[in-house]
C-alpha positions as CSV (number, residue, x, y, z in Angstrom):
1,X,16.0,-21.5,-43.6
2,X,15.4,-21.4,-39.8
3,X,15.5,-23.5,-37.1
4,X,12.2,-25.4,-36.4
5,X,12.4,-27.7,-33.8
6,X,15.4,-30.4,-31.7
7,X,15.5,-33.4,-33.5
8,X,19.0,-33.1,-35.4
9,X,18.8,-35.0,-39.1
10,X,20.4,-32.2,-41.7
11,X,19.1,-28.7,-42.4
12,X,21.4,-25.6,-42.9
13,X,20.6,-21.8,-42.2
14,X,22.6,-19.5,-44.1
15,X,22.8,-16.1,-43.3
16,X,23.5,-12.4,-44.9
17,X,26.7,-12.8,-42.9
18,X,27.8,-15.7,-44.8
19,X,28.1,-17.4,-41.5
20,X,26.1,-21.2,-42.1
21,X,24.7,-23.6,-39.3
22,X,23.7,-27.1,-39.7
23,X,20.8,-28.0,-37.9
24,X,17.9,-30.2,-38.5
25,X,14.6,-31.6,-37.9
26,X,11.4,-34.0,-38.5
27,X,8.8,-33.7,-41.2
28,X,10.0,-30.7,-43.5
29,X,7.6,-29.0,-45.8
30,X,8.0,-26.2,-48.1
31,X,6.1,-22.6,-47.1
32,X,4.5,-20.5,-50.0
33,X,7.9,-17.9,-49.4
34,X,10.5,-20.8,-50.1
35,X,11.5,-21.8,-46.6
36,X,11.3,-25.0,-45.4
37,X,9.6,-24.8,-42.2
38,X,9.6,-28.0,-39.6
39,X,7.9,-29.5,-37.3
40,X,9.1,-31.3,-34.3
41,X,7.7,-35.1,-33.6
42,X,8.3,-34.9,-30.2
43,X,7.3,-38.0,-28.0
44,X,5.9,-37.1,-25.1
45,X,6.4,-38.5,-21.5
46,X,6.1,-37.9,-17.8
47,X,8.3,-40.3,-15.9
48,X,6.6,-39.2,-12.7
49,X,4.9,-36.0,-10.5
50,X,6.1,-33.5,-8.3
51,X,4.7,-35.1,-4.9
52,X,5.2,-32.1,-2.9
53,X,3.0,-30.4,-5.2
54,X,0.1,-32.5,-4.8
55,X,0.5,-32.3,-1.0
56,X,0.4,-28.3,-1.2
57,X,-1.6,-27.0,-4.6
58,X,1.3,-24.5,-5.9
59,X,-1.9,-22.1,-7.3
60,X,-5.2,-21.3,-5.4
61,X,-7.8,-18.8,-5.7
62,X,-10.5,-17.9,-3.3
63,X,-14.2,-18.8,-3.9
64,X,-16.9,-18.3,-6.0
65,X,-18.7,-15.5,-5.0
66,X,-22.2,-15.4,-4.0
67,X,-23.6,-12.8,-6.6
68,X,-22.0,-15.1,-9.2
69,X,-22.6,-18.8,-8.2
70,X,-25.8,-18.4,-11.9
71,X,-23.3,-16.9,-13.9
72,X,-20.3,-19.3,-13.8
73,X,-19.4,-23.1,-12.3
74,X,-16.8,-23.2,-9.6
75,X,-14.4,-24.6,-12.1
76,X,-14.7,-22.2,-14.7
77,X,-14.5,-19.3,-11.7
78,X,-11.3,-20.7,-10.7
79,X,-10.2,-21.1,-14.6
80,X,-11.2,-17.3,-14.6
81,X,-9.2,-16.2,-11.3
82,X,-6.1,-18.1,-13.2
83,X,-6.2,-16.2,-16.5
84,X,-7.5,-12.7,-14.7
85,X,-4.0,-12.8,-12.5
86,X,-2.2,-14.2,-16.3
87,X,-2.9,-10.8,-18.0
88,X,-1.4,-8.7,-14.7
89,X,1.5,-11.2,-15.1
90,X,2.1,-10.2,-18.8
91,X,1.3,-6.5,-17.9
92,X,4.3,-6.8,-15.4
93,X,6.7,-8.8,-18.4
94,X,5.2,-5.9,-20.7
95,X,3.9,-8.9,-23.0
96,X,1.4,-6.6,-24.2
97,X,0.7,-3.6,-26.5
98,X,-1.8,-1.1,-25.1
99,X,-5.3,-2.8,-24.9
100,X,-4.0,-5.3,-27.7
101,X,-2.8,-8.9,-27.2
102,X,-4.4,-11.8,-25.8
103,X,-4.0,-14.9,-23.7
104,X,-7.1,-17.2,-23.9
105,X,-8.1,-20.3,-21.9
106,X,-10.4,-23.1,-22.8
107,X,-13.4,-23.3,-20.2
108,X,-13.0,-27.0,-19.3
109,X,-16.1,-29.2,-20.0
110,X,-17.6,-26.5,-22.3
111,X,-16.6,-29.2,-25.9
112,X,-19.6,-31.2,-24.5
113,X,-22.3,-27.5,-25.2
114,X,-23.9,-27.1,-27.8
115,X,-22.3,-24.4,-29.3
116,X,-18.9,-25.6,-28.0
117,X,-16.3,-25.4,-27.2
118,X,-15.8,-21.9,-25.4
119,X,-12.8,-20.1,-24.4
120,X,-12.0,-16.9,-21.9
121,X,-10.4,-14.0,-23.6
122,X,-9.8,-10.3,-22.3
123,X,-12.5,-7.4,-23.4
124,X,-11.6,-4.9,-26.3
125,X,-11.1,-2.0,-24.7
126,X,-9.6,-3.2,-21.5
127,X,-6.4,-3.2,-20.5
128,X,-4.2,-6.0,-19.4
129,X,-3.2,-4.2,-15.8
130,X,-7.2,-3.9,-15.8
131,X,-8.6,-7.4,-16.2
132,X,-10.4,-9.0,-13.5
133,X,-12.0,-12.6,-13.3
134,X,-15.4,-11.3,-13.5
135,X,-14.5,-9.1,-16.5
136,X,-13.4,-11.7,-19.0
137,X,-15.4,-12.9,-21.8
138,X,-16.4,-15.9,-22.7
139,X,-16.9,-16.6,-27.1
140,X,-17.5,-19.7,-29.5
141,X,-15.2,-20.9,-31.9
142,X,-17.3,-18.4,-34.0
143,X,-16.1,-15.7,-32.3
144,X,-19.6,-14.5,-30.9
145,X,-19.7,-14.1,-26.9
146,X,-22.0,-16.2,-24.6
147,X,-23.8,-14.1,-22.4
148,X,-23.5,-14.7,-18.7
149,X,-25.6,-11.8,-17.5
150,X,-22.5,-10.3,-15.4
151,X,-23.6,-7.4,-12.9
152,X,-22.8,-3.8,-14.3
153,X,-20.6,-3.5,-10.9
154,X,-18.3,-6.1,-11.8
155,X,-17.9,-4.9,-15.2
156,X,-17.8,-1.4,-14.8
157,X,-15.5,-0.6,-17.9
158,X,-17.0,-2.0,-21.1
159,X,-20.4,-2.3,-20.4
160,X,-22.7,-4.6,-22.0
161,X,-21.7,-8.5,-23.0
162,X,-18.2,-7.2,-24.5
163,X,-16.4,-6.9,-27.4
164,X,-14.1,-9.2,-29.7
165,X,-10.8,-8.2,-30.9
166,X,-11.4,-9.9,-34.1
167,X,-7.6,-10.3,-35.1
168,X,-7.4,-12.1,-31.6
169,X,-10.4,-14.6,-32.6
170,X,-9.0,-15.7,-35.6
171,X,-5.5,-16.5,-34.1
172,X,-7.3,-18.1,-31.1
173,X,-9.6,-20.0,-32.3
174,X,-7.9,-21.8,-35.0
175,X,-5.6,-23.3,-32.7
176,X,-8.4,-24.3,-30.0
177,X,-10.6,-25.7,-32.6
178,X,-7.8,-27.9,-34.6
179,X,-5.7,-28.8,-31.3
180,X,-7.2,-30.6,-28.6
181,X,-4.1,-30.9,-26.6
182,X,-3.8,-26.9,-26.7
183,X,-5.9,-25.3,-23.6
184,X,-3.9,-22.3,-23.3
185,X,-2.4,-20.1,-25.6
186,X,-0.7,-16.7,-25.0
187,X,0.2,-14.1,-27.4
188,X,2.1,-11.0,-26.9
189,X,3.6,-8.5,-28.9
190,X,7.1,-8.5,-26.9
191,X,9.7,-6.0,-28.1
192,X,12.8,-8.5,-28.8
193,X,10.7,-11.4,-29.7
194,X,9.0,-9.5,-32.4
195,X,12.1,-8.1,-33.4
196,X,13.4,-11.6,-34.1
197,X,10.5,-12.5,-35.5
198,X,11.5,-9.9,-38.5
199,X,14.9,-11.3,-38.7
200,X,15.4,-14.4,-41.5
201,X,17.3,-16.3,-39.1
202,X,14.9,-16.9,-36.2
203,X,15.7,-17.9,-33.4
204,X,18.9,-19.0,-32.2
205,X,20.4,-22.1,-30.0
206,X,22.2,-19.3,-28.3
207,X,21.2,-20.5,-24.7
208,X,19.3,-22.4,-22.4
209,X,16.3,-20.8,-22.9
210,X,16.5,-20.9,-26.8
211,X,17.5,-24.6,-26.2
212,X,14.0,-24.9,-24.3
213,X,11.9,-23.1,-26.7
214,X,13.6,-25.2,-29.7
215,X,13.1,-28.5,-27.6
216,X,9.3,-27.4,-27.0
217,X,9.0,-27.6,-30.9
218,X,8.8,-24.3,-32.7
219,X,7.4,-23.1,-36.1
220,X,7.2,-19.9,-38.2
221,X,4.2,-18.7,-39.9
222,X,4.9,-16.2,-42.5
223,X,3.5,-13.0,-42.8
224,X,0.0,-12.1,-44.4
225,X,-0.8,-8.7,-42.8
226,X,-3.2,-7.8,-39.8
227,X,-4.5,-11.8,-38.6
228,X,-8.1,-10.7,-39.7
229,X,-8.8,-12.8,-42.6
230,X,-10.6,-15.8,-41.7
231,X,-8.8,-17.4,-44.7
232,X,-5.4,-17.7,-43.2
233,X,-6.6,-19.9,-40.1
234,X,-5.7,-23.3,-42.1
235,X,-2.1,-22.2,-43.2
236,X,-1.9,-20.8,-39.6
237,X,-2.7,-24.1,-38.2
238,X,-0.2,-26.4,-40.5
239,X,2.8,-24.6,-39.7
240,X,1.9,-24.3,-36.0
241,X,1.5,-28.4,-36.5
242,X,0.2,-31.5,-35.0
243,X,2.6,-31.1,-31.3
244,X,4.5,-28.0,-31.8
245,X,3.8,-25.7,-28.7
246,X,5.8,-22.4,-29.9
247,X,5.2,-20.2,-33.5
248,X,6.8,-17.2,-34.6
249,X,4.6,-15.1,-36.6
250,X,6.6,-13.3,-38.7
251,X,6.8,-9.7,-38.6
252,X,4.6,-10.3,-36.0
253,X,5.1,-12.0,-32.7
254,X,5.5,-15.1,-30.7
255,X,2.6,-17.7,-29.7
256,X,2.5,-20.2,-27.5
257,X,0.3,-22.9,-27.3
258,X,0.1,-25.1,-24.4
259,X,-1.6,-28.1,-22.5
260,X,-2.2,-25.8,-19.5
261,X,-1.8,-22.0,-18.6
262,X,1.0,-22.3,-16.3
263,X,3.2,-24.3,-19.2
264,X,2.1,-21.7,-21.7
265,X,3.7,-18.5,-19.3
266,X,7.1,-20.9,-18.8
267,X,6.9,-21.1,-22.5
268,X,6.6,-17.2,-23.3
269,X,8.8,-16.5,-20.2
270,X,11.6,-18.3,-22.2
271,X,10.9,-17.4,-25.5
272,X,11.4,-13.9,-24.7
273,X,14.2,-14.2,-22.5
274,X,16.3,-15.8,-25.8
275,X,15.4,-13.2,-27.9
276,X,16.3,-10.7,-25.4
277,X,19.8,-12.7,-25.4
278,X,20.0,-12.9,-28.9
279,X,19.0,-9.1,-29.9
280,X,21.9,-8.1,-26.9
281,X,24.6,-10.2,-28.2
282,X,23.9,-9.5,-31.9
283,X,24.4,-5.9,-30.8
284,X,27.4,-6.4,-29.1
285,X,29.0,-8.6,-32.1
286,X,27.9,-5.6,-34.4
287,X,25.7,-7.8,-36.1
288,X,28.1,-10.4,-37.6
289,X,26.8,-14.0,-36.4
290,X,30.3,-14.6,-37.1
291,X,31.1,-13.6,-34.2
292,X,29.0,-14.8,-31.8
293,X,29.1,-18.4,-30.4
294,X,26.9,-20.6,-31.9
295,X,27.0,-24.4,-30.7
296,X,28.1,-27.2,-33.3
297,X,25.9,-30.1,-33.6
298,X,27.5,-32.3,-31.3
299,X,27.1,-29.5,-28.4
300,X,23.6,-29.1,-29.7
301,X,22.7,-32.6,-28.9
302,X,24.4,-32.5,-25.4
303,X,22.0,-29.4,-24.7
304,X,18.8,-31.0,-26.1
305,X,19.4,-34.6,-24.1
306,X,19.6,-32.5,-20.9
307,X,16.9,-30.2,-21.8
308,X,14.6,-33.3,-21.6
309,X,15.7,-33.3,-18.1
310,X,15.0,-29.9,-17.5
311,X,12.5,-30.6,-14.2
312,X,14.4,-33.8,-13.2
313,X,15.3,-34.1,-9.5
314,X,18.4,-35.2,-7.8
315,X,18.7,-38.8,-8.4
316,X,18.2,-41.0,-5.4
317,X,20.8,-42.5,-3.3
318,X,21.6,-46.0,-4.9
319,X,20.1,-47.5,-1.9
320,X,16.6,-46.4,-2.3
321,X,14.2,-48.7,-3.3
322,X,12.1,-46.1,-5.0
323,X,11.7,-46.3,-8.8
324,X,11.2,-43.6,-11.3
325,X,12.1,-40.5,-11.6
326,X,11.0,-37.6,-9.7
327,X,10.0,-34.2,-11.9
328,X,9.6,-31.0,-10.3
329,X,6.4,-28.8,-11.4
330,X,8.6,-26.3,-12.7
331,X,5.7,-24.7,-15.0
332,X,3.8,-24.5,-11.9
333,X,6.4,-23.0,-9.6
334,X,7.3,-20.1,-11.9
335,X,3.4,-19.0,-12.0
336,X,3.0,-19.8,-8.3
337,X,5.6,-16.8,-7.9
338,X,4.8,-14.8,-11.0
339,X,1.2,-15.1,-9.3
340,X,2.5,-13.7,-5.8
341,X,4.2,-10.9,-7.0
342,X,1.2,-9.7,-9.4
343,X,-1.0,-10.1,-5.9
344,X,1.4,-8.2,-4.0
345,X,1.4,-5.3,-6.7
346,X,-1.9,-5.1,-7.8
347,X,-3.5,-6.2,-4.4
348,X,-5.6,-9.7,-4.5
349,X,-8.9,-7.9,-4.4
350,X,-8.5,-6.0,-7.6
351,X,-7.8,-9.0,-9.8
352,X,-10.0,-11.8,-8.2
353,X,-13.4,-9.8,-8.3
């Protein structure tokens, strides 16, 4: 079995090792392969806002331009400028495979079209260091690209309305048709975390990170082959779940599946930084998990209570009259700076055009 989410009841992973761990979850169900794969009922709550975040917007882009004010809606140009500077920000994490991989965004408003609701993806053919906000494509849940009669100049690579990765659609748009909490979901075929992904043991409550990945709820989706078959979109879909935000495709990769784009890279930016743990101190222990330190349950609670604190505040003095706690945008602080360094490397110009 593997570990599915951070709600401790009784579940026990075994391994070739002989080494076992006890660790639970909510809502168990059996997978075609014999697992039992969970999901995590987590109950969601924000006990306040980062103030300081309001008063200063952590992530801004500059404005629509002229030549495009028929082709998109200030909103969705901004949405655009957010995703374009995404894919330089996975180029930099190497969270991509050549011109494969995706990271899509739901183009707010667009459920209430006709043909609804749309979502931005990169062009086949175009690589992630490449992408631009102009040069992103727009598709139905059907897979088929809305036309928004883009100059030639601003896509100068692929010409024409652009081209569909269809392994990339199917992924995609199962999970922005069946959840409506998910507006962002990132996929990349990261060395480590698709290295785990092979492993039968999963992911590990080796460390923070893990602890935050496991307390975001996290599934595993057994293998089928290259996503292309339209077929596996339900079973895809189930084992992601009803609130889990992170799914390991086996033998295949991580996704994560998010209310917004900056949660989504926190959630990938973690997600790989456990695996690379895990892969480093397998190595080191030889590959016996006997050897490496794995918490017991009672520590495993202690890290899940805290990581609900994760973007908690210092506590005010017991003087203040203030109620509630304060949480810190930390989603949006780690894009703010994975945002500034991408601008600083790839210059501003290239990426918002």
């Amino acid at each position: 079995m593997k570990l599915h989410s951070a709600v401790v009841l009784s579940a026990t992973v075994t391994t070739s090792a002989a080494f076992t761990f006890t660790r639970g979850s909510v809502a168990s169900r059996s997978s075609s392969l014999g697992k039992t794969e969970k999901h995590n009922s987590r109950e969601l709550h924000v006990a306040s806002i980062d103030v300081a975040a309001l008063e200063s917007p952590l992530n801004f882009y500059p404005p629509l331009p002229s030549d495009l004010v028929a082709c998109f809606s200030e909103k969705e140009w901004e949405q655009r400028c957010s995703l374009a500077v995404a894919y330089r920000i996975a180029f930099l994490h190497s969270w991509h495979e050549n011109i494969l991989n995706h990271i899509t965004l739901k183009v707010d408003g667009s459920e209430n079209s006709l043909d609804g609701p749309h979502f931005l993806l990169n062009d086949f053919g175009i690589g992630f260091d490449e992408i631009t906000a102009s040069n992103l494509i727009k598709v139905d849940l059907n897979g088929m690209v809305v036309d928004q009669q883009i100059s030639s100049e601003r896509c100068n690579i692929n010409p024409g309305k652009g081209r569909v990765f269809k392994p990339g659609y199917v992924l995609h748009s199962a999970i922005h048709a069946a959840r409506h909490d998910v507006h962002a979901i990132w996929h990349g075929h990261d060395l480590d975390a698709s290295a785990i992904s092979q492993t039968k043991f999963g992911i590990l409550p080796l460390s923070q990170e893990a602890t935050y990945v496991l307390n975001k709820g996290l599934s595993y989706h057994p293998f089928e082959g290259s996503a292309n078959d339209l077929s596996e979109q339900p079973r895809l879909v189930a084992n992601l779940g009803p609130t889990n935000q992170m799914l390991m495709l086996e033998n295949h990769g991580p996704i994560v599946a998010c209310p917004t784009l900056e949660e989504a890279f926190q959630g990938m930016y973690f997600l790989t930084r456990a695996c690379k743990y895990q892969v480093k101190a397998l190595a080191a222990a030889g590959g016996d998990l006997g050897m490496i330190n794995i918490p017991d349950d009672s520590t495993m609670n202690e890290m899940v209570k805290r990581m609900d604190k994760f973007d908690e505040a210092p506590s005010q003095k017991e003087d203040d009259d203030s109620s509630g706690e304060v949480l810190h945008d930390t989603s949006g602080l780690m894009f703010a700076y994975a945002r500034r360094t991408a601008e600083k490397t790839f210059g501003a110009d290239s990426v918002y055009r």
